[in-house]
N, C-alpha and C positions, 0 to 999 in steps of 0.2 A: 504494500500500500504506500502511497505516495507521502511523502512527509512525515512518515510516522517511524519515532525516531525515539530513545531511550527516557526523553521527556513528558512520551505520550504514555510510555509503560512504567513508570516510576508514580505518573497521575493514576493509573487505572491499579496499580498496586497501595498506592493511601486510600484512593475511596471503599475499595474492597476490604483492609483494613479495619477501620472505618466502621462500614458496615458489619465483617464478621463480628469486631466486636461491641455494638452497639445489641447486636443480637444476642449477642452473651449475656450482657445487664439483663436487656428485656425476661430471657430465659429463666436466669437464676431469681427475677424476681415474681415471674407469675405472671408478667404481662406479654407475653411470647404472642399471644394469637391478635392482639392490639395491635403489637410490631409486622403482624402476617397481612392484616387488615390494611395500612398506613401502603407498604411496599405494593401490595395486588391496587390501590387505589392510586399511586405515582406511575406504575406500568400500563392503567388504564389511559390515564393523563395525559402523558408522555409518545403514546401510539396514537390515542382522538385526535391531539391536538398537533403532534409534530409529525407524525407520517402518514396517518391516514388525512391529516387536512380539515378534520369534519369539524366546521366553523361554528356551528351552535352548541356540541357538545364541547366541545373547546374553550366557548367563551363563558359556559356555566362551570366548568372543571375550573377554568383560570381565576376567574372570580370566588370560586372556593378553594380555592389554594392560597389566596390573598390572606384568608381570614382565617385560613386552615393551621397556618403556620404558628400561631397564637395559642390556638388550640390545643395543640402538641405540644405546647411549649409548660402551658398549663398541666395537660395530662399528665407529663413525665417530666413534670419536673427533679423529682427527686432523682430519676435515673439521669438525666442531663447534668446534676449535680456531682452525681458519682463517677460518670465518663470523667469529669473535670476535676474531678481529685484524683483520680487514678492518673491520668493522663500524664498530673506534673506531680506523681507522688514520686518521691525519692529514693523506695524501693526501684519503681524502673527505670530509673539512671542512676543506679547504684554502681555502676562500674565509672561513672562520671567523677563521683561521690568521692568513690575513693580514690583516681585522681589529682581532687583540688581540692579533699578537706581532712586534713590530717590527725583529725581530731576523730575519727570517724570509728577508727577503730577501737577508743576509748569508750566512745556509744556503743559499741558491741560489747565489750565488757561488761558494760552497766547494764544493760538487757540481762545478760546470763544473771548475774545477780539478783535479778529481780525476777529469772523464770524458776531457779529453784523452789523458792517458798510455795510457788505457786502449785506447783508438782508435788511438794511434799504437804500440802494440803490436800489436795485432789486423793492423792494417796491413802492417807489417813483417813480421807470421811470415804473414799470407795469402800475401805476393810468394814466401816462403822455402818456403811448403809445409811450414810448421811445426803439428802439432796440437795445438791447445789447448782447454781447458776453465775456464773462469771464471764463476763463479757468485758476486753480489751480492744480499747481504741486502737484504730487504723489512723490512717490520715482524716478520716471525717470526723468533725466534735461531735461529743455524746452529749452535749450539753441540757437538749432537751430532754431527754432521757434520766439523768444525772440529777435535774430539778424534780422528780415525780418520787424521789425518795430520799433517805438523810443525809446530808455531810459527813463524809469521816475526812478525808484530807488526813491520812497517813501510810505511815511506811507501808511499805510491800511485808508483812510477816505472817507464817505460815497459821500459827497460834492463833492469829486476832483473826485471818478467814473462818477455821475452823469453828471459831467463836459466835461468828456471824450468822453461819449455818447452824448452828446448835438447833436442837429440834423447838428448846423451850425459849427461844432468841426471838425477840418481836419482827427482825428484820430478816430472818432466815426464807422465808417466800416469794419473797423480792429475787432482784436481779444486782450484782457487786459489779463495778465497774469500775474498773482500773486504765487510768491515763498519766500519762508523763509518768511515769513509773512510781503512782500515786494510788492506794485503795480512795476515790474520790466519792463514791455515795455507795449505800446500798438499800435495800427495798424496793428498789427502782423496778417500774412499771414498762415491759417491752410490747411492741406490735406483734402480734400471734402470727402465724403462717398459716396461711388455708391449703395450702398444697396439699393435696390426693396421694401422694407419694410417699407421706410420714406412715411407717405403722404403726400398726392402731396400740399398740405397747408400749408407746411413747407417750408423753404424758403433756400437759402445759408447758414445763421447763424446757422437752426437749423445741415445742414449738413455737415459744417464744424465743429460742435461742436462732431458729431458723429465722424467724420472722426479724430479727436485729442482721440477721447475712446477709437476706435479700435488700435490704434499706441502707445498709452503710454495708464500708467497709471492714467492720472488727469482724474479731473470732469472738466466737460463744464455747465455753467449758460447759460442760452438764455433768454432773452426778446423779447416777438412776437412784432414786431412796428405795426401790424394789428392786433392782439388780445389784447394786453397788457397781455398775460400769461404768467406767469415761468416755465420754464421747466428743467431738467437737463439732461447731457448724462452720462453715467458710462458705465467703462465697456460694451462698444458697444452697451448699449441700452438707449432709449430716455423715461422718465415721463416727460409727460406734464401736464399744467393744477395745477400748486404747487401753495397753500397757502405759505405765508410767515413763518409761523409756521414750515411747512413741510418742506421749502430750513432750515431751522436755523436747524431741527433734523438733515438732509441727512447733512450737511454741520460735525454737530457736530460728528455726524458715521465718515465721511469721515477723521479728523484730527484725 
């Protein structure tokens, strides 16, 4: 083809990009047939208006595409929110990171320090049959999340999780959320997951832990109070069944 030249294929590899992974958000958070609906009604568009030529179907599509754009903009906001954290999150230019910020490796240090505790509570209330929920910020603030239940604003320690859990703890039903490598509230109230996909042997905890993956970015920790297993949610999907070994890698991937 005439003119078309590694400029033309560099464009048609970011919009594909792009797209594969706007369809990722969509996915993992439930709204995948919304995303299915949007693209079947741009290919309708696209073919009325620009190849087939057809002038009245054309000029109603164009005029709702005008006001369409707004719409979407509305609908998804939250997923447009998270394309835009992940996008310039510093996990994916992490090899940049370490590059030009020397300090960098220091911050990993400090993670590990702060995933032990975390592990060895998890640990301890698996053996006890203790239920828990713990959710760590990503790049997106929990902030509103964070307001729905108490301030702790303290250290990362295994002891004061455990604590929190306790069965006879007023704030053990809640959800603990840890940021800047801070225990920052707990009792905290999350968005449930509707997904079809959880079984049915999973409880509120584990679907509220899904329901905080598919909206931001964090991990969600669960403790079964009727199995005693660890599980984690990411990114809209749930592993259950974790060795302690395994939360302390996912945790260490994670920071």
């Amino acid at each position: 083809m005439e003119g078309f030249g590694i400029k033309d294929i560099l464009d048609i590899v970011i919009v594909a990009w792009m797209l594969y992974y706007l369809y990722r958000i969509m996915k993992e958070s439930g709204t995948i047939n919304i995303f299915y609906g949007v693209m079947a009604f741009i290919v309708v568009w696209v073919v009325a208006s620009e190849i087939l030529e057809m002038r009245l179907i054309g000029t109603i599509l164009n005029k709702f595409m005008s006001i369409g754009l707004l719409i979407l903009v509305i609908i998804f906001q939250d997923q447009i929110k998270r394309f835009l954290v992940e996008l310039g999150s510093q996990r994916r230019w992490k090899f940049l990171t370490k590059l030009f910020h020397h300090r960098h490796f220091d911050k990993e240090e400090d993670a590990q320090t702060h995933i032990m505790p975390i592990v060895y509570a998890c640990r301890n209330m698996a053996k006890t049959k203790t239920g828990a929920l713990i959710v760590i910020q990503g790049n997106m603030p929990l902030d509103n999340y964070e307001n729905t239940g108490d301030t702790i604003d303290a250290a990362i320690n295994s002891r004061l999780i455990e604590n929190i859990f306790f069965k006879n703890s007023p704030l053990h039903d809640g959800a603990l959320i840890i940021a800047d490598g801070r225990l920052k509230a707990a009792g905290c109230i999350l968005p449930v997951s509707h997904s079809t996909d959880i079984p049915r042997s999973f409880g509120l905890r584990h679907r509220s832990a899904l329901g905080i993956s598919q909206c931001t970015d964090a991990m969600s920790i669960i403790v079964s109070e009727e199995t005693g297993h660890i599980s984690i949610a990411y990114r809209g999907k749930l592993e259950s069944d974790l060795s302690s070994t395994t939360l302390e890698q996912r945790l260490s991937d994670f920071n």
